[in-house]
C-alpha positions as CSV (number, residue, x, y, z in Angstrom):
1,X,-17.5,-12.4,-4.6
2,X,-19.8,-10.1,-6.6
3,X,-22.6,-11.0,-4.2
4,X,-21.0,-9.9,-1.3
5,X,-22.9,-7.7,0.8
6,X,-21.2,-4.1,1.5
7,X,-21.3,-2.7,4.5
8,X,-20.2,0.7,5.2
9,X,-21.9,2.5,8.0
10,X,-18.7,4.8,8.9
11,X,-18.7,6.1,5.6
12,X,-22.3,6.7,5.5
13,X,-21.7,8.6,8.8
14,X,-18.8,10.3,7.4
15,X,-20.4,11.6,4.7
16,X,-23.9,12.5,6.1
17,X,-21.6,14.6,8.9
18,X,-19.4,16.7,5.7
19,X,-22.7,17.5,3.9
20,X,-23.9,19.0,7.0
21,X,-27.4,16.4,7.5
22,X,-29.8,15.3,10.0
23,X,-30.2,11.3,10.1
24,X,-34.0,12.6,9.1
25,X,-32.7,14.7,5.9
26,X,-30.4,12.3,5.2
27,X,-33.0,9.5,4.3
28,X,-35.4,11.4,2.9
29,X,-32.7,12.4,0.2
30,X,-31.6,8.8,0.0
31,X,-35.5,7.5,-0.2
32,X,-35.1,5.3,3.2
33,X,-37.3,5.2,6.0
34,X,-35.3,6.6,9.3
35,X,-34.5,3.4,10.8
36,X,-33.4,1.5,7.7
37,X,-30.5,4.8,7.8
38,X,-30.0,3.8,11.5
39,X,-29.7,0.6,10.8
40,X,-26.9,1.0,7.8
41,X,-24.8,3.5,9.6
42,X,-24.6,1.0,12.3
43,X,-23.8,-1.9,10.3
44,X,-26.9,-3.5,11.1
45,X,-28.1,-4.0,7.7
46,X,-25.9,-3.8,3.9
47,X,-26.3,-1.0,1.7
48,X,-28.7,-1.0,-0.9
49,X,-28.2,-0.9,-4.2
50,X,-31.1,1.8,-4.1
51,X,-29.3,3.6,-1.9
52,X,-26.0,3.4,-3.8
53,X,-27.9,4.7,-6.8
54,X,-29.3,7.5,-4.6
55,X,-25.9,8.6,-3.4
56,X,-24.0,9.2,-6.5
57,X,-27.3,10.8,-8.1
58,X,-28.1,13.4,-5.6
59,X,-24.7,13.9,-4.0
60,X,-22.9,13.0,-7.5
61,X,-20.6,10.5,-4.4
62,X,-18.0,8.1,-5.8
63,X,-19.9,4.9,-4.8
64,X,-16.4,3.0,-5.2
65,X,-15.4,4.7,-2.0
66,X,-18.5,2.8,-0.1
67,X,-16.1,-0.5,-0.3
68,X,-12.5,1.6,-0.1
69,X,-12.2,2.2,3.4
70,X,-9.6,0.8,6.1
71,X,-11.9,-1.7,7.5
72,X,-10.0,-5.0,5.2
73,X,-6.8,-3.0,6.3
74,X,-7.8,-3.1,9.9
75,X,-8.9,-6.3,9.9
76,X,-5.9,-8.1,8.5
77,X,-3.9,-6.1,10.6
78,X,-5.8,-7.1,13.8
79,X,-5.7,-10.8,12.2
80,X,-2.1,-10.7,12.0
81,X,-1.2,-9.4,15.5
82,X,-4.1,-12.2,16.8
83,X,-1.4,-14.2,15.9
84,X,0.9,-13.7,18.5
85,X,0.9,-16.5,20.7
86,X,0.1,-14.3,23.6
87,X,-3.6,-14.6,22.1
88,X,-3.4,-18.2,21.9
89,X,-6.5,-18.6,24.2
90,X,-8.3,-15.6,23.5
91,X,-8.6,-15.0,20.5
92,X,-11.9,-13.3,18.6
93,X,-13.5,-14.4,15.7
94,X,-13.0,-13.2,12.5
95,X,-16.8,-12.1,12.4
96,X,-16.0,-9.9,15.8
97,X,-12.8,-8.5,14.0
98,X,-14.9,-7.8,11.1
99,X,-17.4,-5.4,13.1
100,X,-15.0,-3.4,15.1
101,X,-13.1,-2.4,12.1
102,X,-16.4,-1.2,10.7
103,X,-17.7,0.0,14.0
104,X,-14.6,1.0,16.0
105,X,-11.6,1.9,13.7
106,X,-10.2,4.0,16.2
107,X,-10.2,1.6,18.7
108,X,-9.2,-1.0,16.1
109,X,-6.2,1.8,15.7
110,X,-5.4,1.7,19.4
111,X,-5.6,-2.3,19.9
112,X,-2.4,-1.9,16.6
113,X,-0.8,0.8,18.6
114,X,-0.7,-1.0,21.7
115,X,0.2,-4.4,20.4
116,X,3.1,-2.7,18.4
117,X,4.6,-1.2,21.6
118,X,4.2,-4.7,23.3
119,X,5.9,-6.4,20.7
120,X,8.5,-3.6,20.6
121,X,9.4,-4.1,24.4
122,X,9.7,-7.7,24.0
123,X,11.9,-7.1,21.2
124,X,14.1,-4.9,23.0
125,X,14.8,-7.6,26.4
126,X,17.9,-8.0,25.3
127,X,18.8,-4.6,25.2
128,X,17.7,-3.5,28.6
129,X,20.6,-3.1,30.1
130,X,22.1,-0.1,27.7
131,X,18.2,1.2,28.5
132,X,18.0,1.1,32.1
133,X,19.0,4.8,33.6
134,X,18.0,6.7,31.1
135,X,16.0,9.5,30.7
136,X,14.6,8.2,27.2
137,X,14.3,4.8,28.0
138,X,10.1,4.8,27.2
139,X,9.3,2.4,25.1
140,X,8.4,4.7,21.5
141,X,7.1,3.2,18.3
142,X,9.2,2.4,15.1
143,X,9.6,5.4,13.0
144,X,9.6,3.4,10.2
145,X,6.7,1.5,11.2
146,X,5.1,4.7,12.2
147,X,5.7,6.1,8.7
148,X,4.7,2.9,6.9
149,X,1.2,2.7,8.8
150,X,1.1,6.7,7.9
151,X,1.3,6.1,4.2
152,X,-0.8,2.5,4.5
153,X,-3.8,3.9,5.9
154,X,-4.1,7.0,3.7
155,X,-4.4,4.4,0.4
156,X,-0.7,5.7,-0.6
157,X,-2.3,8.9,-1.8
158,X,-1.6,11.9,-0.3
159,X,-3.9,14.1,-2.7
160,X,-2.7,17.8,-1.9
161,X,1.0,16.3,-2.7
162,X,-0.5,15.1,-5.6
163,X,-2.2,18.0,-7.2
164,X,1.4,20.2,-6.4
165,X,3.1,17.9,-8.2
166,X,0.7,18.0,-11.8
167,X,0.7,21.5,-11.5
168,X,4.3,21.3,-11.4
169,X,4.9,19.2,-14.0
170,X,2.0,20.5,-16.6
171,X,2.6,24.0,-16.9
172,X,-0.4,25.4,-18.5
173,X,-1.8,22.4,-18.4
174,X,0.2,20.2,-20.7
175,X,3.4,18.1,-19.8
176,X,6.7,19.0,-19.6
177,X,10.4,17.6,-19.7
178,X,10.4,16.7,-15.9
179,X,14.6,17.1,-16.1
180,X,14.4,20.7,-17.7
181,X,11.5,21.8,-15.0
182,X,13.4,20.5,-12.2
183,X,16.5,22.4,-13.7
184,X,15.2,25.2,-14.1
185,X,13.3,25.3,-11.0
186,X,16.4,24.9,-9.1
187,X,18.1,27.6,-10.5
188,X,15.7,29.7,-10.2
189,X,15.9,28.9,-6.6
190,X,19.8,29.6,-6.8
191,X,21.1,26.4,-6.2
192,X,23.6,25.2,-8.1
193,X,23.8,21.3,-9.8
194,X,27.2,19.6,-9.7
195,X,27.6,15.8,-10.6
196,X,30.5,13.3,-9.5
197,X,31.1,9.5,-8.7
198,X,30.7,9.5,-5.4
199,X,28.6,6.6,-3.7
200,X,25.7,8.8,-2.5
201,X,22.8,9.3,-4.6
202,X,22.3,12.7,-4.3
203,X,23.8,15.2,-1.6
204,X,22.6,18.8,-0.7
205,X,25.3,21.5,0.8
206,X,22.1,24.2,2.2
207,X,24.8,26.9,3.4
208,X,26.6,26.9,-0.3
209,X,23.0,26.0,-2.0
210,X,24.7,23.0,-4.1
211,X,23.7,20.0,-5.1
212,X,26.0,17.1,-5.8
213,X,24.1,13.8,-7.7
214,X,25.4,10.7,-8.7
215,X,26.7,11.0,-12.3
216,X,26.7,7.1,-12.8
217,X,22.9,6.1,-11.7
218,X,20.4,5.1,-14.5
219,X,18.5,8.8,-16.4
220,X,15.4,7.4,-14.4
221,X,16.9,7.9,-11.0
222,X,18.8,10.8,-11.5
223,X,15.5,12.9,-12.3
224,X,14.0,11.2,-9.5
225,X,16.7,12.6,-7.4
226,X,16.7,16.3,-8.8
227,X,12.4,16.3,-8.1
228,X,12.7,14.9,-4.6
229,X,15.2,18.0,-3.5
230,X,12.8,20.4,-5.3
231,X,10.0,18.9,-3.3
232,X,12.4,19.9,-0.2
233,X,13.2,23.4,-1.4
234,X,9.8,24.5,-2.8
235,X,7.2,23.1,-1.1
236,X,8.5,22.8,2.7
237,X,5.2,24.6,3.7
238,X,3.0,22.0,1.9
239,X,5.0,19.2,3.2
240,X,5.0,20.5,7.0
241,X,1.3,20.8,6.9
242,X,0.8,17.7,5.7
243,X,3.2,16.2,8.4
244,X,1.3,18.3,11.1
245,X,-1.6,16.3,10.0
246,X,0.0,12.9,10.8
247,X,1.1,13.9,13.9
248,X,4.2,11.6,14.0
249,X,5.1,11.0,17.7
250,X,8.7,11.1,17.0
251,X,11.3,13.3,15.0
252,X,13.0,10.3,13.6
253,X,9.7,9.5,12.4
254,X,8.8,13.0,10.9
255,X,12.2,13.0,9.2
256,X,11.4,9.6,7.6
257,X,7.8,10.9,6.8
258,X,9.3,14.0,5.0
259,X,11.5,11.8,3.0
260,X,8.5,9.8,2.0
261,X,6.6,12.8,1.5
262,X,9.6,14.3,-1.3
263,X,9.4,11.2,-2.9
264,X,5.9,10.9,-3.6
265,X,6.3,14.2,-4.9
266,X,9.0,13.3,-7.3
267,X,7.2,10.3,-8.6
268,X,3.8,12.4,-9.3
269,X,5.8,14.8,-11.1
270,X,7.6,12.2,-13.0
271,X,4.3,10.4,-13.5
272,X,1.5,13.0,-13.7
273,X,-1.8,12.0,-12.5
274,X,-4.3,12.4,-15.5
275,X,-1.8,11.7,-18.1
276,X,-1.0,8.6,-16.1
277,X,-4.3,7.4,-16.0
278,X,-5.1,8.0,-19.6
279,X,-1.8,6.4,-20.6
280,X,-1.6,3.5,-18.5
281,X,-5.6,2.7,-19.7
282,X,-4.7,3.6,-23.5
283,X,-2.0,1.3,-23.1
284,X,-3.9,-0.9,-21.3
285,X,-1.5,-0.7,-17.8
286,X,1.6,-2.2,-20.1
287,X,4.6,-1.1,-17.9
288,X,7.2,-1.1,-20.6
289,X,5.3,1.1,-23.1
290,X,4.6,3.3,-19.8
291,X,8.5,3.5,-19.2
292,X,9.4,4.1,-22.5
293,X,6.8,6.9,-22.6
294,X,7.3,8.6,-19.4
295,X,11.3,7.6,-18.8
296,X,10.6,6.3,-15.6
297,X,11.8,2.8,-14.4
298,X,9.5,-0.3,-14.0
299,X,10.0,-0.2,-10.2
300,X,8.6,3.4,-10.2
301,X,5.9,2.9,-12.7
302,X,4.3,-0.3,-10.9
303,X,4.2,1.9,-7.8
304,X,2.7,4.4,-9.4
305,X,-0.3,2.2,-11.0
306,X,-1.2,1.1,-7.0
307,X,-1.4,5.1,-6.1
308,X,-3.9,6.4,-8.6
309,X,-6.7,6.4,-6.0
310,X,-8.6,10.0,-6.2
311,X,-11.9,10.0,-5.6
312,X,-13.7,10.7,-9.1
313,X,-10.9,9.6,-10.6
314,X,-9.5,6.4,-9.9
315,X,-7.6,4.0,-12.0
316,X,-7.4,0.2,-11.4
317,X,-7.1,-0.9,-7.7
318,X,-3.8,-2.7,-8.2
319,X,-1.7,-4.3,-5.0
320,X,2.2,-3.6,-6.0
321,X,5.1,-5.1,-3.2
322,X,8.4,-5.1,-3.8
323,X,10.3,-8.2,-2.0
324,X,13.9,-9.2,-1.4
325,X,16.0,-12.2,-1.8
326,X,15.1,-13.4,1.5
327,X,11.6,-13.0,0.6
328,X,11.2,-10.0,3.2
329,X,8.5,-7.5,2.0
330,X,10.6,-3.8,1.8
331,X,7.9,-2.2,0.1
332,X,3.9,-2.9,0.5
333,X,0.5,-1.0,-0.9
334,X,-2.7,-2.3,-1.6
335,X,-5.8,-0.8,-2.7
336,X,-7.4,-4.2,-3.0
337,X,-8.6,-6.2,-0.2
338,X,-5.5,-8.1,-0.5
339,X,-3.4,-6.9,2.3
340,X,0.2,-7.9,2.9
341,X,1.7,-8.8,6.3
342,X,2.9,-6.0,8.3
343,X,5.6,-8.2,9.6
344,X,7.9,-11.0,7.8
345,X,8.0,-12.0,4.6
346,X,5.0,-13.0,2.2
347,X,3.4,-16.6,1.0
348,X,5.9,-18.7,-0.9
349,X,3.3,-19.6,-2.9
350,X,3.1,-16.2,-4.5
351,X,4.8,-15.6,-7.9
352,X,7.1,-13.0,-6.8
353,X,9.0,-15.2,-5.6
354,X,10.1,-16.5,-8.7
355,X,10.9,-13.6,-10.7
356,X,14.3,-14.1,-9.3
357,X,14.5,-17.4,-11.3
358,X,13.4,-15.9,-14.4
359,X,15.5,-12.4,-14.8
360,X,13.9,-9.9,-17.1
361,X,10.7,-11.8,-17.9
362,X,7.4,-11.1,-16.8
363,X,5.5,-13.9,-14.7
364,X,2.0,-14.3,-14.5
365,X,-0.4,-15.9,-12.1
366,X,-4.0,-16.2,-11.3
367,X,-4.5,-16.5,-7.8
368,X,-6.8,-17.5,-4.9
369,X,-6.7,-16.2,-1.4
370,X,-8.3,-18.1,1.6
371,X,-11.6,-15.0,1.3
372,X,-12.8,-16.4,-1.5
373,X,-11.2,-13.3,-3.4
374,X,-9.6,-14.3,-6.8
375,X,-6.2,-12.3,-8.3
376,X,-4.6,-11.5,-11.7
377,X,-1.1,-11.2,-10.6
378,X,2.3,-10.2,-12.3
379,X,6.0,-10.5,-10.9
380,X,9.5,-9.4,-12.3
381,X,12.6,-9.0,-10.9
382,X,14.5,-5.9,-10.8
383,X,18.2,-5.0,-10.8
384,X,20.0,-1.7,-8.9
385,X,23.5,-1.7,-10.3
386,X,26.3,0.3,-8.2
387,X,27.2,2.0,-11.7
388,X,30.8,0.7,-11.1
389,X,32.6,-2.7,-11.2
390,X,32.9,-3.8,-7.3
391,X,29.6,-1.9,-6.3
392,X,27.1,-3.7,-4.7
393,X,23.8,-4.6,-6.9
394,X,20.7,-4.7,-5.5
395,X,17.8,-7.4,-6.6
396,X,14.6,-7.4,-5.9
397,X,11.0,-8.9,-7.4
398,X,8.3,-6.6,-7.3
399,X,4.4,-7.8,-7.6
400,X,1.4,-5.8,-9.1
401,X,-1.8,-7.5,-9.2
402,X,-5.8,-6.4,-9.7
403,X,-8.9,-8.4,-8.8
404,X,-9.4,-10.7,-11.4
405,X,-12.3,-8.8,-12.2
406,X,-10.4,-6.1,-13.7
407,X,-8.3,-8.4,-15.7
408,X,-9.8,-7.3,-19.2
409,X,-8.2,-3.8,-18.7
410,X,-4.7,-5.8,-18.3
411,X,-2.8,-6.8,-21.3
412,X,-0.7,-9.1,-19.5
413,X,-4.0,-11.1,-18.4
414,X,-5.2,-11.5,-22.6
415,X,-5.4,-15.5,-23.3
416,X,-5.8,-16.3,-19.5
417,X,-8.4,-18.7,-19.0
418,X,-10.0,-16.6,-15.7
419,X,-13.3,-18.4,-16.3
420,X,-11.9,-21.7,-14.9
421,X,-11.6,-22.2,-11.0
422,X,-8.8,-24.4,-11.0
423,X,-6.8,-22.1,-13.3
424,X,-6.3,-20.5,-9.7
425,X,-3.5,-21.2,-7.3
426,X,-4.3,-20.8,-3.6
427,X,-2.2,-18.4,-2.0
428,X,-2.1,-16.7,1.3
429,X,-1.0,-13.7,3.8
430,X,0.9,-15.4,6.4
431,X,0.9,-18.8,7.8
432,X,-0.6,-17.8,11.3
433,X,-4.0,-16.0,9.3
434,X,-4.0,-18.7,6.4
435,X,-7.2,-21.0,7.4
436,X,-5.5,-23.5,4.4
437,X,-5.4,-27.0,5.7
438,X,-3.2,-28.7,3.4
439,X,-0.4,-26.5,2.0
440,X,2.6,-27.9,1.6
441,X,4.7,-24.6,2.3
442,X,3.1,-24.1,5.4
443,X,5.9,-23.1,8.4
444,X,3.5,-22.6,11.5
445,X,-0.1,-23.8,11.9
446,X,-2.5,-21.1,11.2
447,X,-4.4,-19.0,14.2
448,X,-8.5,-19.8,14.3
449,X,-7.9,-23.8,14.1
450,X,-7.1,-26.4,16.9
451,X,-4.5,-29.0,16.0
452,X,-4.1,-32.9,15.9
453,X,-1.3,-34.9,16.5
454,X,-1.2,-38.6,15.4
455,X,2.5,-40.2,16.2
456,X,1.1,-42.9,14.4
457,X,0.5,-41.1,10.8
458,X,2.5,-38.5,9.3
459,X,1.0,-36.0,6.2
460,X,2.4,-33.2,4.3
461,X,2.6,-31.7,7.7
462,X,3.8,-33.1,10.8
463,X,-0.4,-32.3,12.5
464,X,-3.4,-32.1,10.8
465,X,-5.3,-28.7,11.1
466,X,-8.9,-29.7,12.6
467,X,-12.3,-28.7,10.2
């Protein structure tokens, strides 16, 4: 996949429009004749390599954010809702899909939007007769899916957030004890810190200004806790604007969105940018070193490696998921063009889906999806105790992976044999947008292919998916 051509006309645009310059200017500066421009902006021809050259030399641009746009995000997204059988005779090819999330996003955006209401309403049939009468019976968008799509589309970095959180946790420049800052924080705020038993995590009383937290979670998680209320406290103003931005058409969803919001903040805190990144590539992105160094928890560490996206300054594009028993995706992020269903659960072939076989061992995988596009992925299965005998504990697996590319800066990935092709295991998205013919854990037949059906002959599968 190195020789695939990038195209990136939108981001041209974008960035001809923020430095203030005529298509004319524009070209001159990049060394391209006016039409050649024309032609890129419009997707009508790649990008050079000349003019990749001329971008970061004269406009000192990150040329890694020519290729980390929405467009792969769009388009497996548009893939995925194709797959609805109410497009069983109308659906585009993936070449058309391809263009209008480089040409159109926002009307990519809109085709979502709508198909996420119409699946919503078809959802909700068997609830329309508490609906009918009501004033508020409109058909609204999932909060949660609102939120999600919020976070997904800004690459899970929300960089004024970000930057509050450093300079919050490197006073003067150099780190501090996240507990004591937090502390200390909150007490200078006037609020004072109580801790029990009880089953909630962490609870706020605003008119008394105390907070309660859980005395019987893990070190990791109590800080977490303490951080995400001083996010709420301190920076309400930064938070609001940034939720102004979004412009969330619910309440519900705003709420969630704020919640999100507190606990990206606690996480930066707990993980500072820059001394993140130099850690986690001194330590070559080893997550146990990296908890042991930071006292954060695996979970919150992996997550962290698939945020560390600011432009100049951006670490390994790593996917990280985090999936459930039943093999249902609760938490998703990729800055890779890997992009996990927005709905269900994710390809059995995976090797998340072991980790639950293997507790407290790290899994490795090199793997293939149907683009061509070859993985270095890593799986291990994570455990929430209650804190009591009788509480409930939580399992998941959560999965961080690079392109195999990046493998060298992985230590997990030393004495893999990446050079070999069928070292590879083919893995997909979902069933409906996986073009693979034979797979044996195949559960419906995939979108862009017609069928056979011989009575007579029976495979892996009970049809065989047509060339």
């Amino acid at each position: 996949m190195a020789n695939q051509k990038l195209y990136a006309g939108v981001k041209l645009r974008e960035t001809r429009t923020r430095l203030g310059l005529t298509q004319k200017e524009f070209a001159t500066k990049l060394g391209v004749s006016l039409p050649y421009l024309n032609q890129m902006e419009n997707n009508n021809r790649p990008v050079s390599t000349g003019v990749v050259l001329a971008l970061a030399q004269e406009f000192g641009f990150d040329v890694t954010e020519l290729s980390a746009g929405d467009a792969e995000r769009i388009v497996t997204d548009m893939r995925e809702a194709l797959a609805d059988p109410v497009f069983a005779d109308a659906a585009p090819p993936l070449a058309d899909l391809r263009l209008t999330a480089s040409n159109a996003p926002a009307l990519a955006r809109a085709f979502l939007d709508l198909h996420r209401a119409y699946r919503q309403t078809h959802e909700r049939l068997a609830q329309l007769d508490e609906a009918l009468g009501r004033d508020d019976a409109r058909v609204r968008p999932s909060p949660w899916e609102e939120v999600r799509d919020f976070f997904h589309y800004c690459d899970n970095y929300i960089d004024a957030v970000d930057r509050a959180a450093e300079r919050f946790a490197c006073p003067g420049g150099t780190r501090g004890d996240p507990m004591f800052l937090a502390q200390k924080a909150l007490e200078n705020a006037g609020v004072t810190i109580r801790r029990d038993s009880s089953e909630a995590l962490r609870g706020y009383d605003a008119e008394r200004r105390v907070l309660t937290l859980n005395s019987r979670v893990a070190p990791a998680t109590l800080r977490f806790q303490m951080l995400h209320q001083v996010a709420l406290l301190l920076y309400p103003d930064l938070l609001d604007a940034t939720l102004d931005f979004a412009r969330f058409q619910s309440e519900e969803a705003r709420g969630i969105a704020r919640m999100g919001l507190a606990n990206y903040f606690a996480g930066a805190v707990l993980l500072p940018y820059q001394t993140f990144l130099d850690a986690a590539q001194t330590t070559r992105h080893d997550l146990e070193r990296l908890t042991d160094l930071f006292g954060a928890s695996i979970e919150q560490v992996a997550h962290r490696l698939s945020t560390l996206q600011r432009p100049g300054a951006k670490g390994v594009p790593f996917f990280f998921a985090r999936v459930d028993q039943a093999g249902t995706i609760t938490k998703r992020h990729s800055a890779t063009r890997l992009q996990f269903a927005r709905f269900g659960g994710a390809c059995p072939l995976w090797n998340a889906h072991h980790a639950f076989e293997a507790p407290g061992r790290f899994l490795r995988q090199l793997a293939e999806t149907p683009d061509g596009a070859r993985y270095f992925c890593l799986a291990r299965d994570i455990t929430k105790s209650g804190g009591a005998w009788g509480a409930p504990v939580r399992r998941f697996a959560i999965g961080l992976g690079c392109e195999v590319q990046h493998a060298g800066q992985i230590v997990y990935a030393d004495d893999m044999d990446i050079t070999r092709a069928t070292a590879f295991e083919p893995i997909g998205i979902s069933c409906r947008i996986c073009e693979r013919r034979n797979c044996a854990q195949r559960s419906v037949p995939p979108l862009e292919r017609r069928l056979t059906i011989d009575p007579n002959k029976r495979g892996i599968l009970p049809y065989e998916v047509a060339e």
